[in-house]
Every structure is written in structure tokens, then in C-alpha cells.
C-alpha positions in Angstrom: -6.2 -25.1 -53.5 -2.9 -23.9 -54.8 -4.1 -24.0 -58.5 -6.7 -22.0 -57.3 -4.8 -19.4 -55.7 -2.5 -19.2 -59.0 -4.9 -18.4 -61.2 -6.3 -15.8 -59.4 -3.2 -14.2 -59.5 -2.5 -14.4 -63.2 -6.2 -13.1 -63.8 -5.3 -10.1 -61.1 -2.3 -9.5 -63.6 -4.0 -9.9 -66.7 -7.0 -7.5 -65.2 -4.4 -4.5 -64.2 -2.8 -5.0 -68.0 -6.4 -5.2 -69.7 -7.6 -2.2 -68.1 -4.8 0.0 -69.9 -3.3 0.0 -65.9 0.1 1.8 -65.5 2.1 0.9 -62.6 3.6 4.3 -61.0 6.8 5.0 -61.4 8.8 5.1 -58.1 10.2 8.4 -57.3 13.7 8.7 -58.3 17.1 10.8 -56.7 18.6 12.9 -59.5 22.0 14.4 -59.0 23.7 17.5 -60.7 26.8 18.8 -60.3 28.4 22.0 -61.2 29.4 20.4 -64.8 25.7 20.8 -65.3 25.7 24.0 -65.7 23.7 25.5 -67.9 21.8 22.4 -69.1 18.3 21.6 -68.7 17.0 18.3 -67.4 13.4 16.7 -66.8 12.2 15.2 -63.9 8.4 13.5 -62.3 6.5 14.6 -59.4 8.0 13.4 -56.2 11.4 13.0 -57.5 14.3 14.4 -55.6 16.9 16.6 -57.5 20.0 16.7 -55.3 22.6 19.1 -56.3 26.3 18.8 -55.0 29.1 21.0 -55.3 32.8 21.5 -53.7 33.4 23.9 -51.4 37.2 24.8 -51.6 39.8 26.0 -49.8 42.6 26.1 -51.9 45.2 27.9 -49.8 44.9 29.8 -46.3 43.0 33.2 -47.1 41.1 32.1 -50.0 37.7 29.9 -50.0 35.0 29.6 -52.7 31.7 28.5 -51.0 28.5 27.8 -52.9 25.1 28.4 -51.9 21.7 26.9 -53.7 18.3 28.3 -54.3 15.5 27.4 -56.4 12.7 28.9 -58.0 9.5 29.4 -58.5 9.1 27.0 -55.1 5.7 26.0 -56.4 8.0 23.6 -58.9 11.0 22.7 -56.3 10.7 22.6 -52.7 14.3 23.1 -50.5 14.4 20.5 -48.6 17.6 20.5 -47.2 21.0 21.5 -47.4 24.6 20.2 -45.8 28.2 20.3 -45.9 30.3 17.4 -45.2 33.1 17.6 -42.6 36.2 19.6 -44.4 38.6 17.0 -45.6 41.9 16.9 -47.0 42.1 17.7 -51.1 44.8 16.7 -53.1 46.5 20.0 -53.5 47.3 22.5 -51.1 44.3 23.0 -49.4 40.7 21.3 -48.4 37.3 20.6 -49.5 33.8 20.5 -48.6 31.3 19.0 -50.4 28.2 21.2 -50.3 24.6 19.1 -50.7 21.2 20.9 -51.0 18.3 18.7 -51.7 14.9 19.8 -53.5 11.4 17.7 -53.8 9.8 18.3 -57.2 6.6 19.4 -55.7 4.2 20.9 -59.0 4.6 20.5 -62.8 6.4 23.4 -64.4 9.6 24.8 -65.1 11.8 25.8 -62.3 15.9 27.2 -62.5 18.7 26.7 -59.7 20.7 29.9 -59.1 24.2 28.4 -58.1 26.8 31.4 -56.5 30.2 30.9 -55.3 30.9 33.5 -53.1 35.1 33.9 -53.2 37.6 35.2 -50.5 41.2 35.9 -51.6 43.1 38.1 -48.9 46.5 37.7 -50.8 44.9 39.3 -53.8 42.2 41.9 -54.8 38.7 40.5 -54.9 38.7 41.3 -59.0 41.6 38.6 -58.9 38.9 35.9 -57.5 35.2 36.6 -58.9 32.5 35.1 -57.5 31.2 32.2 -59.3 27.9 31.8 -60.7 25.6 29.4 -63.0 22.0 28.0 -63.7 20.6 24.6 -64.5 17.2 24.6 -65.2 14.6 21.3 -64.6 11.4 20.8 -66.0 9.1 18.4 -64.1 6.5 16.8 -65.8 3.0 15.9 -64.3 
């Protein structure tokens, strides 16, 4: 009966190879980071494209804090965004690590619009820009 059993397995494999079958690819977490900026990078339907950047704080009165959209939404859905408790950096001040997470919903072409929004009450805002980059993701059918 085992025999039996076996080869009806290895036929069931053979059959799905035969018939040109493809398994599907499990979706797949990517993750970018502000060194990405700029660059373009493909993904598949139902992957995730997780972005994360660091929130700083480098000394009282001044901050840079980063928020994440995405468009067209048609190509990359928000799903969700975060910011980890602020911790301790190595220098003077703290951290936050900012996370926004996006579903590749639709083949197409879709960009991130990263911004930094700076505060520096010790010095005039043209002192500390804003910061401000792209990254651009193509997802394939």
C-alpha cells in the first residue's frame, strides 16, 4: 500500500512539472531605508515594501521627523505606519525609528515622497532644511 501511495505522489509531481506548472512565489517583505534614496527597485503583487527611517533628536530644541506617502495608491496601499519608543542614540540626543508599511496592491510604477520636517530653536530654520527624497518601485504583475 505504501508503494502505492509513493507513486502517486511522484506522478502528482511529475504532472504539476509536465503541465509547464509554476509554483507561486510567496509574497516577500522588502525593506528600504533612507540610503535608498533615489533608487528604483522592483517588486510582485502582494509583496510588502516596508520603509524605515530615524527619527532624531539630536539636541534639546531640534528634531528631524520623517513622514511617508505613496503614490498612485492603485500601485501601493499604506498599510501602516509606527514609531518605536524614543531610545537613547549614541550622541547627544535620541532616536526614533519611524516604520510605514505598503502592500503592492496593482502592477505599475508607484514613487515614495520621504520629508523630514526639521525644528532648530537655537538657530534659524534656513540653518536646518527640511529633508526630502524619492525612491521609486515598480511592481510587476
Amino acid at each position: 500500500m505504501k508503494q502505492t501511495l509513493v507513486a502517486l505522489g511522484v506522478f502528482g509531481v511529475m504532472a504539476a512539472v509536465s503541465c509547464g506548472g509554476t509554483p507561486a512565489t510567496a509574497a516577500t517583505t522588502i525593506v528600504l531605508h533612507q540610503s535608498d534614496a533615489g533608487k528604483t527597485f522592483n517588486v510582485h503583487g502582494g509583496d510588502t515594501v516596508r520603509v524605515v527611517l530615524d527619527d532624531t533628536y539630536p539636541v534639546p530644541g531640534s528634531s528631524l521627523v520623517w513622514t511617508m506617502t505613496s503614490a498612485p495608491a492603485s500601485v501601493l496601499n499604506f498599510v501602516s505606519e509606527n514609531r518605536s519608543p524614543q531610545v537613547r542614540g549614541s550622541g547627544p540626543g535620541r532616536t526614533d525609528t519611524y516604520t510605514a508599511d505598503f502592500l503592492a496592491v496593482g502592477a505599475g510604477q508607484a514613487v515614495f515622497d520621504a520629508k523630514g520636517a526639521t525644528t532648530c530653536e537655537a538657530m534659524a530654520k534656513s540653518g536646518c532644511p527640511d529633508q526630502h527624497f524619492t525612491i521609486t518601485v515598480v511592481v510587476g504583475r
